[in-house]
TORDREN-241059 format. One record per residue (C-alpha): residue number from 1; residue in three letters; x, y, z. Coordinates in pm, whole numbers, plus 32768, in hexadecimal, padded with zeros to 4 digits. Layout:
<atoms>
ATOM resi resn east north   up
ATOM  NUM  ALA    X     Y    Z
...
</atoms>
This chain:
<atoms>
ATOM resi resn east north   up
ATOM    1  UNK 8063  8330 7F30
ATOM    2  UNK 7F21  835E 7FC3
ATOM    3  UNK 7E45  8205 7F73
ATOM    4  UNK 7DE7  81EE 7E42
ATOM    5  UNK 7D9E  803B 7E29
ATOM    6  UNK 7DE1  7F95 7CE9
ATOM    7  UNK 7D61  7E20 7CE7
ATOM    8  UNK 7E0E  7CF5 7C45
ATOM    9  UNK 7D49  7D62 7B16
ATOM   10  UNK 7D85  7ECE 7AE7
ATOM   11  UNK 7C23  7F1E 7BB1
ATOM   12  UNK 7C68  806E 7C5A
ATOM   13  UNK 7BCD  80F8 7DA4
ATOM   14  UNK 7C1E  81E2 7EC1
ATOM   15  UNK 7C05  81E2 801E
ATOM   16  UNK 7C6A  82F7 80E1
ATOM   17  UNK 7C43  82B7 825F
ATOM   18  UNK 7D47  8281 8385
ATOM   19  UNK 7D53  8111 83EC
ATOM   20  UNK 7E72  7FB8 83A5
ATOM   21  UNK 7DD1  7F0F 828F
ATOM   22  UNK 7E3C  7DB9 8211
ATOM   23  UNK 7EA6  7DDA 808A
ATOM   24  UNK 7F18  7C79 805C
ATOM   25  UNK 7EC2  7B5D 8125
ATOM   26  UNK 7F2E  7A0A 8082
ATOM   27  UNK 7F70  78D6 8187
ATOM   28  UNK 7FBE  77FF 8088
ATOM   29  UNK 80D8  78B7 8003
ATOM   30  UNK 821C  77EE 7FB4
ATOM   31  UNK 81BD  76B2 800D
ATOM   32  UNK 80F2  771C 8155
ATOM   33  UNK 820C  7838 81BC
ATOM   34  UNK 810E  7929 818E
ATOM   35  UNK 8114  7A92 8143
ATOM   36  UNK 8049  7BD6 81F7
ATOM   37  UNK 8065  7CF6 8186
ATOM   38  UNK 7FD9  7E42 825D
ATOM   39  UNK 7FBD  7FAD 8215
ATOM   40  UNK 7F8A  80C1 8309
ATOM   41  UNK 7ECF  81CF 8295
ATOM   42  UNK 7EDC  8345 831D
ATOM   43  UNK 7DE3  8446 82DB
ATOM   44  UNK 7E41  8582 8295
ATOM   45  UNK 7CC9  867F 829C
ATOM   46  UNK 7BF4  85BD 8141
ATOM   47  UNK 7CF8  84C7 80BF
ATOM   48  UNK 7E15  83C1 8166
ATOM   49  UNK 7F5E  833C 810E
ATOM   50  UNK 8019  8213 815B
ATOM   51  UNK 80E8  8265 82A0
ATOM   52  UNK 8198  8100 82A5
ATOM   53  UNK 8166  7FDC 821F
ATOM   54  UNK 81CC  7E58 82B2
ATOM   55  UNK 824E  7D29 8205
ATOM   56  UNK 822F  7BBE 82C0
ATOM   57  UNK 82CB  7A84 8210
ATOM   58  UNK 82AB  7944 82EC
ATOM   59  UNK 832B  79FD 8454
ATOM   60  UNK 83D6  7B07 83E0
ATOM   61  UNK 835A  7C6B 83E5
ATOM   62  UNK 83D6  7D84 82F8
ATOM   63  UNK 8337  7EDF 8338
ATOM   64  UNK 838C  8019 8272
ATOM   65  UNK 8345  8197 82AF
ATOM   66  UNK 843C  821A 81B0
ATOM   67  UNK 859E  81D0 813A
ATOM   68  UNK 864C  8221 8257
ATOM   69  UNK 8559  8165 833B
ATOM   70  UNK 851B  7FE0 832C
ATOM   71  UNK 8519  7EE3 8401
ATOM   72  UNK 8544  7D93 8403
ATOM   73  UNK 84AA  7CC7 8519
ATOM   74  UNK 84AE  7E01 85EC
ATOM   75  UNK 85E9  7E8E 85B1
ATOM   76  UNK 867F  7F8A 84D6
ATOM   77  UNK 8725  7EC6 83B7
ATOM   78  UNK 884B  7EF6 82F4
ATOM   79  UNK 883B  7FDB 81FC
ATOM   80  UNK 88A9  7EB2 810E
ATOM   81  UNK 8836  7D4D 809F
ATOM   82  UNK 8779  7C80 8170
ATOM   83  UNK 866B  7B97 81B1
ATOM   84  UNK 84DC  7B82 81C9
ATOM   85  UNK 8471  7A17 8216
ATOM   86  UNK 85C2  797F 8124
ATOM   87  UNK 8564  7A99 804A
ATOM   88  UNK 864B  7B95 7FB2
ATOM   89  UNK 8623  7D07 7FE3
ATOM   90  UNK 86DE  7DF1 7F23
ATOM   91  UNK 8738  7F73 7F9F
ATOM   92  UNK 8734  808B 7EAA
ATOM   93  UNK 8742  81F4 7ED2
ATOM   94  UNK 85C1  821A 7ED6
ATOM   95  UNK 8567  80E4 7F1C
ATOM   96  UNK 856C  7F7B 7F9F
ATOM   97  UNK 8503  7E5C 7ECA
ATOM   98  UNK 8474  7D0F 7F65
ATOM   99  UNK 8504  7C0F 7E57
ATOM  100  UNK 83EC  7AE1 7E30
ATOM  101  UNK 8475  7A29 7CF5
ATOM  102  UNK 856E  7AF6 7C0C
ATOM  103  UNK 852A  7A0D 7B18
ATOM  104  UNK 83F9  7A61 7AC8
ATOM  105  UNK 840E  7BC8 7B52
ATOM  106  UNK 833F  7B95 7C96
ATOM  107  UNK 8366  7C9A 7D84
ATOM  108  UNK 82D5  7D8C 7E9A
ATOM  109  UNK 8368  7EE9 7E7F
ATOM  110  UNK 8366  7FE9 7F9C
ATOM  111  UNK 8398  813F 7EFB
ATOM  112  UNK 840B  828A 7FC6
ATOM  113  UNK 8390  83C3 7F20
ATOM  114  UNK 83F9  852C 7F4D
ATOM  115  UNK 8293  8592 7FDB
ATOM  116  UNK 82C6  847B 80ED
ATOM  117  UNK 819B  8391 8067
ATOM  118  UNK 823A  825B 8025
ATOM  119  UNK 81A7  8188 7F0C
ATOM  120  UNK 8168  7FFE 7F1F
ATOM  121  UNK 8196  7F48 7DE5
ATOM  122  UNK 8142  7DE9 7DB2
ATOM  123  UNK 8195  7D2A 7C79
ATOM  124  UNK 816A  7BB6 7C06
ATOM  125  UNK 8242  7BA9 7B25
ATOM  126  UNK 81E2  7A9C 7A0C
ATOM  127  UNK 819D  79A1 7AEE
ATOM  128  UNK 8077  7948 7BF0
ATOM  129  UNK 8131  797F 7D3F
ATOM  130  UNK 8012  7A4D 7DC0
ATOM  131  UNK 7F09  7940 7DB7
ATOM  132  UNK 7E42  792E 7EC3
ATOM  133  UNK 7E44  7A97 7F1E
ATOM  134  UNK 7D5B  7B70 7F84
ATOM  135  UNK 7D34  7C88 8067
ATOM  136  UNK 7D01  7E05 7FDB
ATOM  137  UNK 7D96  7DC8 7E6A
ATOM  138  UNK 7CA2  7C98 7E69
ATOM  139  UNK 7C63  7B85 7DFE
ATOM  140  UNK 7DB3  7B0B 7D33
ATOM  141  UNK 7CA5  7A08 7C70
ATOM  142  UNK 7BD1  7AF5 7C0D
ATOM  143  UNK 7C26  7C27 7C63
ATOM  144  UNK 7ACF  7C67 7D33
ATOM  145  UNK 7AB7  7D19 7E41
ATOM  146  UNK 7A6C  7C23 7F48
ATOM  147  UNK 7A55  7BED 80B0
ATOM  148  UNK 7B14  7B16 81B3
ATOM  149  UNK 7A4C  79FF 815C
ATOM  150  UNK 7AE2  79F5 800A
ATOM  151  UNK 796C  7A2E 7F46
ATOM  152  UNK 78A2  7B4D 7FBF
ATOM  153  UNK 78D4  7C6A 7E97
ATOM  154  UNK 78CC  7DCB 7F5F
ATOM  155  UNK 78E2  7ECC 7E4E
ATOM  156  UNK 78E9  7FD6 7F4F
ATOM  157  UNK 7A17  8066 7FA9
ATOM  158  UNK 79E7  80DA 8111
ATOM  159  UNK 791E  7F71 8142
ATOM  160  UNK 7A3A  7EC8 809A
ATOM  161  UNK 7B45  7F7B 8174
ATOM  162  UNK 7A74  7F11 828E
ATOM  163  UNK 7A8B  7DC3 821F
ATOM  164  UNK 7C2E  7DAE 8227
ATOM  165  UNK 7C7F  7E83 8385
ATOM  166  UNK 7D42  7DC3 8430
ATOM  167  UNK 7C9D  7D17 8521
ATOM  168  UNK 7D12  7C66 868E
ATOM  169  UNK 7CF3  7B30 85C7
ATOM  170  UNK 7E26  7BC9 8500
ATOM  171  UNK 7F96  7BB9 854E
ATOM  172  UNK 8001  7D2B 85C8
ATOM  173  UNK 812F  7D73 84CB
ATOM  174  UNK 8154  7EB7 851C
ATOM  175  UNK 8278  7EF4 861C
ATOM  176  UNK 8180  8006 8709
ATOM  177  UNK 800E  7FF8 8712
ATOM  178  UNK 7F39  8124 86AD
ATOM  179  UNK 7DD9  8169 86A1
ATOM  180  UNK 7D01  811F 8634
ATOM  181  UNK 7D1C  7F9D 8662
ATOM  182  UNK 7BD9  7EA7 865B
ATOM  183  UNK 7AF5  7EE1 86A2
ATOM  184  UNK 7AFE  805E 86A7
ATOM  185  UNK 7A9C  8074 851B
ATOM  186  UNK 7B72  8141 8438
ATOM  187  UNK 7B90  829A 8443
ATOM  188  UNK 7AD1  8349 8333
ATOM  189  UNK 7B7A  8473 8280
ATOM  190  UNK 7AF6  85CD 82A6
ATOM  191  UNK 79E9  8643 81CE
ATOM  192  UNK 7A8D  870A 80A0
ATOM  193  UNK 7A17  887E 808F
ATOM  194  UNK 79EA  8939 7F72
ATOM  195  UNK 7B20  8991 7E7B
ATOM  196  UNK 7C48  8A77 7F2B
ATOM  197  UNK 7D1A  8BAA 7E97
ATOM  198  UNK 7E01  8B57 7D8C
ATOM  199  UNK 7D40  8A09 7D3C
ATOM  200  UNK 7D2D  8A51 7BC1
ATOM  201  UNK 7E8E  8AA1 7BA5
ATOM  202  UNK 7F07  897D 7C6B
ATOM  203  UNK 7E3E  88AC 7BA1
ATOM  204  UNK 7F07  8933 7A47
ATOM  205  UNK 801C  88E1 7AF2
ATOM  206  UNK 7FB4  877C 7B98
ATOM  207  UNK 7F42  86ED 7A3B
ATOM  208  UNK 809C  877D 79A5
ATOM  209  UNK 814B  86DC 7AC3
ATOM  210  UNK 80BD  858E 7A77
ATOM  211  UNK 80A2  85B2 7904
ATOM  212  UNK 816A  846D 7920
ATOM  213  UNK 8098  8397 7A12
ATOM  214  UNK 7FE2  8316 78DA
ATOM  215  UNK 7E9C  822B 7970
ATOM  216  UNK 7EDE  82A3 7AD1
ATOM  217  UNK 7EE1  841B 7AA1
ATOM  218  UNK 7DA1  8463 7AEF
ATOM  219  UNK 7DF9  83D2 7C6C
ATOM  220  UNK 7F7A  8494 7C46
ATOM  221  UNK 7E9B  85D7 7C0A
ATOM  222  UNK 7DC2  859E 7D35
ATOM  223  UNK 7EFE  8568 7DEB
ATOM  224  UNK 7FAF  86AA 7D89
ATOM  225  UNK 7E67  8769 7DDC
ATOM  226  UNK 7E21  86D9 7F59
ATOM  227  UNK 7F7E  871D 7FC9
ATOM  228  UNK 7FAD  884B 7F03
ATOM  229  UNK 8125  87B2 7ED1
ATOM  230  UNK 818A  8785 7D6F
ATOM  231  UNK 8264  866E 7DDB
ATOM  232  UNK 816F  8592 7DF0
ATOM  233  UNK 8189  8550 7C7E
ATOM  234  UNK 82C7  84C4 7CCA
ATOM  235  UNK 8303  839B 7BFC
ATOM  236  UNK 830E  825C 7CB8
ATOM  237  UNK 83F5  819D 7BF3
ATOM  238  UNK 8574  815E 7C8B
</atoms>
């Protein structure tokens, strides 16, 4: 839902302001196809949530806002099987699926959810497609946190975001253009006032909601509190 980044190695962090932010950015990617991968963040008063997110293998663009809205190279695609840069992408009722290597389960996952904050998943499988990467889940190496220049650690988050906006140096994957863009920084969120009516109740209810979220359930609870929608425990599996 709202960003809550998880590195290649399980490091967590949030950022919560309003700007397109590069998540993957790996030019070497199949053979020199390369792969970008850019989020669009919206901020909604103290936190933000992914409004969109874009897909680029070699020169093809795949951009999803929910189920029932992708695009493929600026037009709505079928709501079936197609392609991303020779790459398979599979439709499901909540979801389309970006299919790197089903061998070894490599994929990219673009989940819809019932409080409209769709949900990026990336996963490896057991192999090392993602070398190279970097970009806001870092370093695929190490797992650091580093900058455009592949070894500057930034450990802050808003320095770190920063960092990965995309820039005019970076393709524009995103079908319409909305500020900010670079160099207009990133919108910060909204300073977070004190606690609101009904907070401790909603909180019995967020951490029963997401009793199932195991590792991650302290970020579904935050998520279930700032929208005050219990839906955002939604699982994100398909």
């Amino acid at each position: 839902g709202d960003p809550h980044f998880k590195t290649w190695t399980g490091v967590k962090f949030d950022y919560h302001g309003e700007c397109d932010l590069v998540l993957v950015d790996n030019p070497t990617f199949a053979n020199g196809l390369g792969l970008r991968l850019h989020i669009r963040t919206t901020r909604r008063r103290f936190f933000s949530y992914i409004e969109r997110a874009a897909l680029q293998i070699g020169s093809d663009v795949f951009e999803f806002a929910g189920r029932n809205e992708v695009y493929l190279n600026g037009e709505l695609s079928p709501k079936d099987r197609s392609k991303v840069g020779g790459f398979e992408s599979w439709f499901f009722p909540k979801a389309v699926s970006v299919r790197l290597d089903d061998s070894v389960k490599a994929k990219i996952d673009f989940i819809d959810r019932k409080s409209h904050m769709p949900y990026v998943y990336i996963d490896g499988g057991s192999s090392d497609i993602f070398r190279g990467s970097l970009g806001m889940m870092g370093d695929w190496e190490t797992g650091k946190m580093l900058g455009r220049d592949g070894k500057t650690e930034i450990q802050d988050p808003e320095l770190f975001a920063a960092e990965w906006q995309v820039r005019d140096t970076d393709p524009m994957l995103f079908a319409s253009v909305r500020a900010p863009q670079y160099p207009a920084k990133c919108t910060p969120p909204a300073k977070k006032l004190g606690n609101r009516l009904g907070d401790s109740l909603m909180k019995q209810a967020a951490e029963q909601a997401c009793e199932g979220w195991g590792e991650d359930k302290d970020e579904c609870i935050f998520d279930v509190m700032a929208t005050r929608d219990i839906r955002a425990a939604e699982a994100v599996t398909f």
